[in-house]
C-alpha positions in Angstrom: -24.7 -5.6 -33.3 -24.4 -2.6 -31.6 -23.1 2.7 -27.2 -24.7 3.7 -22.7 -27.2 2.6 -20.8 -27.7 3.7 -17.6 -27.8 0.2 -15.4 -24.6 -0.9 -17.1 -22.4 -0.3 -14.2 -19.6 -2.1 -16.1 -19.9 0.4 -18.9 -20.1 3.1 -16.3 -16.9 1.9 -15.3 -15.1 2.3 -18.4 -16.4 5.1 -19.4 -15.2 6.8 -15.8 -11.2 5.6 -16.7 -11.9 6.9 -20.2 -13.1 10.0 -18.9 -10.2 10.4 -16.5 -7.4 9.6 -19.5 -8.7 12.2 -21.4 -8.4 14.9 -18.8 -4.6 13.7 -18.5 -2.6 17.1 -19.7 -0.4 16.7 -22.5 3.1 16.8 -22.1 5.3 17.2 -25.0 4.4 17.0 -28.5 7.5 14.6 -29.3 6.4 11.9 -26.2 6.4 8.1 -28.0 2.7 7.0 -28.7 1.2 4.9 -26.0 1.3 1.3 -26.5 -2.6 1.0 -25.4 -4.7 3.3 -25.8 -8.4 3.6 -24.8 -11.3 5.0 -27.2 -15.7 5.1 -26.5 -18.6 6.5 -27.8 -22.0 7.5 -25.6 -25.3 7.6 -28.0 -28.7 7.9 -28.4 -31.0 6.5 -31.3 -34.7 7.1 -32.0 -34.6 3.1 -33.3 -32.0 0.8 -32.7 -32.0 -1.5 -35.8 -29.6 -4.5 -36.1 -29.2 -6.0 -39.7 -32.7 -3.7 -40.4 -35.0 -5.3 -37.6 -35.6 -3.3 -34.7 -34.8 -4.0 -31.3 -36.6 -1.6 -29.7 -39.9 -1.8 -30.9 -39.4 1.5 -33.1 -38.3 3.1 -30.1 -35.3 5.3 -28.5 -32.0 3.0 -27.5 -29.5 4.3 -25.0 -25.6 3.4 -25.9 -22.5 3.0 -25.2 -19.5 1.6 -26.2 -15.4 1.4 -25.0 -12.1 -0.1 -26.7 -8.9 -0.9 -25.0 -6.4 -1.5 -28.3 -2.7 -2.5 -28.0 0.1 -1.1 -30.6 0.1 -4.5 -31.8 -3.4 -4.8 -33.5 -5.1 -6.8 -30.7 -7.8 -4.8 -28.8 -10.8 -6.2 -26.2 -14.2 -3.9 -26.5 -17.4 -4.2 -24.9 -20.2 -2.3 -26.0 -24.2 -2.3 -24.6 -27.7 -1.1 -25.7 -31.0 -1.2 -24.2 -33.2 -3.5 -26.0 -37.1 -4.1 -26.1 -37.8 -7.2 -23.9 -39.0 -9.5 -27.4 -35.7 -9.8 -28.5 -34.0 -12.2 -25.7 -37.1 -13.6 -23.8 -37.7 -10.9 -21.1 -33.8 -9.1 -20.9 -34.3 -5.2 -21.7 -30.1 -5.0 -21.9 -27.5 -5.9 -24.7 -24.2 -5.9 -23.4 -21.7 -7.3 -26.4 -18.2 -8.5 -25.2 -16.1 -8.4 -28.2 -12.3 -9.3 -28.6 -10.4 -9.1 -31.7 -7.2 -8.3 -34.1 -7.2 -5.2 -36.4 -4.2 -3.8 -38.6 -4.0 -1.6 -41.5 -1.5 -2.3 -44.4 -1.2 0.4 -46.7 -4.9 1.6 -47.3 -6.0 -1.8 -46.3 -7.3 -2.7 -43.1 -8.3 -6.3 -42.0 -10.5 -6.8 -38.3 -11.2 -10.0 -37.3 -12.5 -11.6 -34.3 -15.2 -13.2 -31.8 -18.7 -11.3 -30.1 -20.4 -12.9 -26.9 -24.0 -11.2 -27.2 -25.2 -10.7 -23.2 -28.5 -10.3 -22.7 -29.1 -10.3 -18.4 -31.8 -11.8 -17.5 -33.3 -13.4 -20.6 -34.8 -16.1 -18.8 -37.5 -14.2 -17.3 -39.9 -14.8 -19.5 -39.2 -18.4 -21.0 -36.5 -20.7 -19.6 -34.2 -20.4 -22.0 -30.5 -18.7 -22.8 -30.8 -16.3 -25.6 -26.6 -15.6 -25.3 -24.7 -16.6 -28.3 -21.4 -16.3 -29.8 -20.6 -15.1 -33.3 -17.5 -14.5 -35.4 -16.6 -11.8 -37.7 -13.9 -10.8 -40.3 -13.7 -7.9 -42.7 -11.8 -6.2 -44.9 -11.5 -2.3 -45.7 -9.5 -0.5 -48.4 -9.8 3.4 -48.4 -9.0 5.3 -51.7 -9.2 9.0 -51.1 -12.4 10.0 -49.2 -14.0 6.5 -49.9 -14.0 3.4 -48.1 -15.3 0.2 -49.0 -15.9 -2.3 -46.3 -16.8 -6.2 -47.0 -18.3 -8.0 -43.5 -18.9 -11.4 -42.8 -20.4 -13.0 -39.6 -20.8 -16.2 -38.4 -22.6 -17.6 -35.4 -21.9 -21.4 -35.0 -24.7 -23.7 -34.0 -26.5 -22.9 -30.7 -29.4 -22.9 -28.9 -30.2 -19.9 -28.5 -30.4 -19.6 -32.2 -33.3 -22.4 -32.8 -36.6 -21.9 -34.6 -37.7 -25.0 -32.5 -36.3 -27.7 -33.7 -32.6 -27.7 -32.7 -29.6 -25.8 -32.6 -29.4 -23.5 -35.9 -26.1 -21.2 -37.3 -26.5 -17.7 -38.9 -24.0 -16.4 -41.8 -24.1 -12.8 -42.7 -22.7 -10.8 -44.7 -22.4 -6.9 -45.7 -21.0 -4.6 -48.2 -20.5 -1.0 -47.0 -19.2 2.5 -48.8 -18.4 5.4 -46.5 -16.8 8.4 -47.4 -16.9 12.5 -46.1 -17.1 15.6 -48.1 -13.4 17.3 -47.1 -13.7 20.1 -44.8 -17.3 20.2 -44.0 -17.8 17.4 -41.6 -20.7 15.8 -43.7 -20.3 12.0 -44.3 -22.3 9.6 -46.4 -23.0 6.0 -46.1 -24.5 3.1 -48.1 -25.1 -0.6 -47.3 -26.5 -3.5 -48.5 -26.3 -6.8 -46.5 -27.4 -10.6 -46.7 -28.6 -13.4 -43.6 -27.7 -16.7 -45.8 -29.5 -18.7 -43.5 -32.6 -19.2 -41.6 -32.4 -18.8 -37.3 -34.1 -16.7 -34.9 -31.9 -13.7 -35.2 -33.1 -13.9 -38.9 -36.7 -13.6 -38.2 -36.9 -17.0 -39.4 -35.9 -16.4 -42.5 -33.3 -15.6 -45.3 -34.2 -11.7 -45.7 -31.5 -8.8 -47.5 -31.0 -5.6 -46.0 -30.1 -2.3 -47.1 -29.6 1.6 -45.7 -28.6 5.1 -46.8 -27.4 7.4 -44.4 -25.3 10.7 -43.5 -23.8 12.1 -40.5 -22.5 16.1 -39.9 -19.7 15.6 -37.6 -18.3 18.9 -34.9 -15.4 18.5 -32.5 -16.2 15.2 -30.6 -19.9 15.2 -31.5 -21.8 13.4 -34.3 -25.7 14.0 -35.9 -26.5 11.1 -38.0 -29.5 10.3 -40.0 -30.5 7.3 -41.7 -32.5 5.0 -43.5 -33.1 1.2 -43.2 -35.2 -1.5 -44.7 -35.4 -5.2 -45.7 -37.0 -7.5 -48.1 -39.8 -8.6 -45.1 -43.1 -8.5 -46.9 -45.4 -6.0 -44.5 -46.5 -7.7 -41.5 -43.6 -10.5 -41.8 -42.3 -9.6 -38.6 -44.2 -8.0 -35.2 -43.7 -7.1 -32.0 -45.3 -8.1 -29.2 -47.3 -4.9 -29.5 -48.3 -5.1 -33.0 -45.3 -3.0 -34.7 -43.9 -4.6 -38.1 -40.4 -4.1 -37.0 -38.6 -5.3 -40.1 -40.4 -2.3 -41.8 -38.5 0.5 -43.6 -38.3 3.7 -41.7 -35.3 6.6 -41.1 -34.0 6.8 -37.5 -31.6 9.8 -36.4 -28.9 10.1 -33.4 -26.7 11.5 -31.4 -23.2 10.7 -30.7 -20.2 11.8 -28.7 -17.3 10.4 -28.9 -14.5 10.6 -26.3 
């Protein structure tokens, strides 16, 4: 669901050995690709909206993200946000530990994989583990500047899902296009996703969401701007201090990525 925050002193780590692989000088232009290679992101977002519900109470998010892939396809990733303390009982972190299998066939490309959402110290407030797992595939075809993306994720029956009465599952699903305007480093972006099924990371309920955005992208550095919104009726879903945070609204950020 989600790239630094500053008391993630696992992230800190990675991003340090990141750091230090890309100062390593280049040797010659003919050397044979690397069999792993490590990729991250640091970022900053004025709202930090997961399937178009905020998790920040309309707020700034501090992220970061960092991906250790093998030639082979199979890559291990874990990524971490800050959060508003609403969204797992009293834990103000999100760290997501994500392990998966991605390979590209011709302009095709097919990700799949598992997520372990973290939230430290989510017991704080109420005795309970807000933690859960979830599954994901997708599948991408590019055709000139345009992708299309189809997503699907799954989250098997746990507690930390309930509405109250039980373990509860939530199936997702989204259809993305992407694509950039050559030689100007603008890129657009459209979406429109769907929670099947009713659990608390759905608000309670079956809901659509949907967002619009574009990004201007120089050297490692990326400006994005978008908008998000949801079929919540107004006042569907509020905060602990009175924000409807399913409500539409355009967020911007900051990226680098490394």
């Amino acid at each position: 669901m989600r790239t630094f925050h500053s008391s993630f002193p696992g992230l800190r780590s990675f991003l340090s050995l990141a750091l230090a692989l890309c100062a390593t000088p280049a040797f010659a232009q003919d050397a044979e690709p690397k069999a792993i290679t490590v990729s991250g992101s640091a970022t900053i977002v004025s709202d930090y909206r997961f399937r178009g519900i905020s998790q920040t109470d309309k707020d700034f998010a501090l992220q970061g993200g960092m991906t250790v892939s093998h030639e082979s396809g199979v890559y291990l990733s874990v990524w971490g946000s800050s959060v508003d303390e609403y969204i797992a009982a009293g834990s103000d972190q999100e760290i997501d530990l994500i392990a998966g299998f991605k390979k590209t066939f011709g302009g095709t490309t097919v990700d799949m994989g598992g997520l372990y959402y973290y939230y430290p110290g989510s017991s704080k407030i109420v005795p309970t583990n807000s933690d859960f797992l979830e599954l994901y595939g997708s599948v991408a075809h590019t055709l000139g500047p345009v992708t299309a993306k189809l997503v699907a994720n799954y989250a098997p029956k746990q507690a930390a899902l309930t509405l109250g009465a039980g373990k509860e599952d939530n199936f997702y699903m989204n259809l993305g296009l992407s694509g950039s305007i050559p030689d100007t480093g603008v890129g657009l972006s459209a979406g429109i996703g769907r929670t099947f099924t009713k659990s608390y990371l759905s608000g309670g309920s079956k809901y659509t969401d949907w967002s619009v955005g574009a990004t201007y992208t120089t050297g490692p550095v990326t400006f994005g701007l978008t908008y998000v919104d949801t079929s919540y009726g107004a006042g569907a879903i509020v905060s602990t201090t009175g924000k409807d945070i399913a409500k539409g609204g355009v967020f911007g950020s900051i990226g680098v990525a490394f």
